[in-house]
N, C-alpha and C positions, 0 to 999 in steps of 0.2 A: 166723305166728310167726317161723321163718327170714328169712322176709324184714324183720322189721322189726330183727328182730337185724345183720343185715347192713347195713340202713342205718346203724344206730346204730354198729357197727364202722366205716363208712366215715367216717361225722362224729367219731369220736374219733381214725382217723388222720388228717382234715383238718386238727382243731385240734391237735397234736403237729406237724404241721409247720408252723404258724403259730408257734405257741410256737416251736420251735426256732430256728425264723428269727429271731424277736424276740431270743432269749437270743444266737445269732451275729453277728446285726448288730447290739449295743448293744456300746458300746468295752468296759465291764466295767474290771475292773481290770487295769492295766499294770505295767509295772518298763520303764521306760525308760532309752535309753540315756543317762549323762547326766555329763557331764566337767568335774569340781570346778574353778572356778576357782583361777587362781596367786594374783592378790590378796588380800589377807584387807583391805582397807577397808569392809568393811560390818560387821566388827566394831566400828567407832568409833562404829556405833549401839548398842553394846552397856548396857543400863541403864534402856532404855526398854520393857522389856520384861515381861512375867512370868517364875517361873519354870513350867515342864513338869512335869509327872508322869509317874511311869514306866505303861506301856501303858492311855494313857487319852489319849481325842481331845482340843483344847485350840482353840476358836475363835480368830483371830487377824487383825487389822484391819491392813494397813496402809498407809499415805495416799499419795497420788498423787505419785512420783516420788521414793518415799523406800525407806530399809531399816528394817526390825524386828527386833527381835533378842530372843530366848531366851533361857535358860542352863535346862542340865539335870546334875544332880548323884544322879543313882539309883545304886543300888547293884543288881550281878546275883548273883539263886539260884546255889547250886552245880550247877542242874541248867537253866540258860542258858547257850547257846551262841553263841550270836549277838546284836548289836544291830542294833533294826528301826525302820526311819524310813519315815512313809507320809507323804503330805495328800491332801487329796481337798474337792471343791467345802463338801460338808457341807449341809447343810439350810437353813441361813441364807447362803448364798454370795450373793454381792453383787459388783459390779465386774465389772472384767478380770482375774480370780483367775485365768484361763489364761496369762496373763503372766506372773505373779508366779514366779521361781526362788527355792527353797529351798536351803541351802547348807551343813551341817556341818560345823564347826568344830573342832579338838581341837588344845591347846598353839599356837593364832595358826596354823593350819595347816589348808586344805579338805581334807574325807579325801569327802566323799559330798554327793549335791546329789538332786535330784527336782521334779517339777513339775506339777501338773493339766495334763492330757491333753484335745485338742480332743474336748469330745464330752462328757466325763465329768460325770456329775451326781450330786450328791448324796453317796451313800457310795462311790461309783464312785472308788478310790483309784490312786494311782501307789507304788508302794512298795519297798524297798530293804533290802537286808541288810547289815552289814559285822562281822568278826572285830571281840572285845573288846576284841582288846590297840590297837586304833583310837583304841580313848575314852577310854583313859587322861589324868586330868588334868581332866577336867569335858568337857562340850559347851556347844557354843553354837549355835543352829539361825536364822540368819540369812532372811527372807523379802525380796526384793528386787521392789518394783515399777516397771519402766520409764515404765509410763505416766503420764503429766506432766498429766491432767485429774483423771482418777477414781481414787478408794480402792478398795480390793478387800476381801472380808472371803472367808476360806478357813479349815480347818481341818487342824492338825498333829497327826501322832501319834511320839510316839520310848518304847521299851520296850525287854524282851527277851524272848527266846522261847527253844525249844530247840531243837533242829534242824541246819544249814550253812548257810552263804554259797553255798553251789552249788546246795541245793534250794528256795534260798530261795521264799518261794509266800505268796497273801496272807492264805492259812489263820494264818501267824503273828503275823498282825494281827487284833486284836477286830474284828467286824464285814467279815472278808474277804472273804466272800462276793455276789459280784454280785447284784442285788440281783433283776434283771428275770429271770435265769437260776433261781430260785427260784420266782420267779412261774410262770413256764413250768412249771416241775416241779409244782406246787400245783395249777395248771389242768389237767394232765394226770390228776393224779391223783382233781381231784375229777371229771372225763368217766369217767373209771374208772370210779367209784363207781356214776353216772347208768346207764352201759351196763350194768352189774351188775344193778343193782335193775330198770332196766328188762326184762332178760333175763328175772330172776326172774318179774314182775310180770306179763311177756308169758306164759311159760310157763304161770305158773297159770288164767290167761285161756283160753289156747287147751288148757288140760287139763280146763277146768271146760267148756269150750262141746262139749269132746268127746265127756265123759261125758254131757252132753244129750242129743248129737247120738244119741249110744251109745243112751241109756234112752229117745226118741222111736221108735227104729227099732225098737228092740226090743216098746213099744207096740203102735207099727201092727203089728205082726208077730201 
């Protein structure tokens, strides 16, 4: 019985550090560093665009060697502190969406940019905080793709949250949490479960064959 409990202990810290590894080596989500340009010409694609909603993801296509452009006009809770800009590949991501820079606008003026991050997939986001008094005047969230063959399709998110600019984290974003880094925890927890029930499972096995072993001897006796 010990012994099979101890194997089962040692295959549930085998796969915890497989998990872990997986959740340290997947990029997960970033805040990168990332320095607005001086130009505002990519607002001259301004029109072509949708508008955004406040904290909700918005798919965004756009074509090979062009800009796209946005406009967001939300309004923040008295109990918002921050405005938060994420994108991230998204589930339908398509192209060179790792190219593509995004770029916040506010009064003809870049205040904030971000970008999909080598590696990132899916909900795997880049994301960004900035002070309110930023956005004064509307936003515009501009998507720039260099590459001169293929379209990209990615996905944008701009809201608000409550929180700082200093602690910013991607808890302030729906869906911030890494995705494979939750797996790992699920997988851990359901080996839990297995070593438990088997523990149990063992134990009663080796208490019933006891009390056999017990009332045989007692028999012959």
């Amino acid at each position: 019985f010990f012994v099979v409990v101890m194997l089962q202990l040692r295959l549930l810290g085998f796969f915890f550090l497989i998990s872990v590894g997986i959740a340290l080596a997947a990029p997960g989500d970033t805040s990168s560093v990332c320095v607005p340009p001086t130009s505002n010409s990519a607002l001259n694609s301004c029109g072509n665009g949708t508008a955004l909603t406040a904290n909700e993801w918005t798919e965004q296509t756009v074509n090979a060697g062009s800009n796209y452009c946005s406009s967001f006009d939300g309004t923040s809770s008295d109990d918002d502190n921050v405005f938060v800009f994420a994108v991230r590949p998204g589930s339908d991501a398509a192209g060179p969406y790792e190219q593509v820079r995004a770029t916040l606008f506010a009064n003809n003026t870049a205040f904030g940019c971000g970008g999909v991050q080598p590696g990132q997939t899916k909900n795997q986001m880049d994301f960004h905080c900035y002070a309110l008094s930023a956005t004064q005047g509307g936003i515009f969230v501009t998507l720039t793709n260099p590459n001169a063959t293929d379209a990209a399709t990615l996905d944008v998110y701009v809201g608000y949250s409550e929180g700082s600019v200093a602690g910013c984290s991607a808890g302030y974003v729906d869906e911030g949490t890494g995705a494979l880094f939750w797996v790992g925890i699920g997988i851990i927890a359901v080996l839990l479960i297995c070593v438990i029930v088997g523990a149990i499972g063992g134990f009663v096995y080796w208490k019933k064959n006891k009390q056999k072993s017990d009332y045989d001897t007692f028999e012959e006796a």
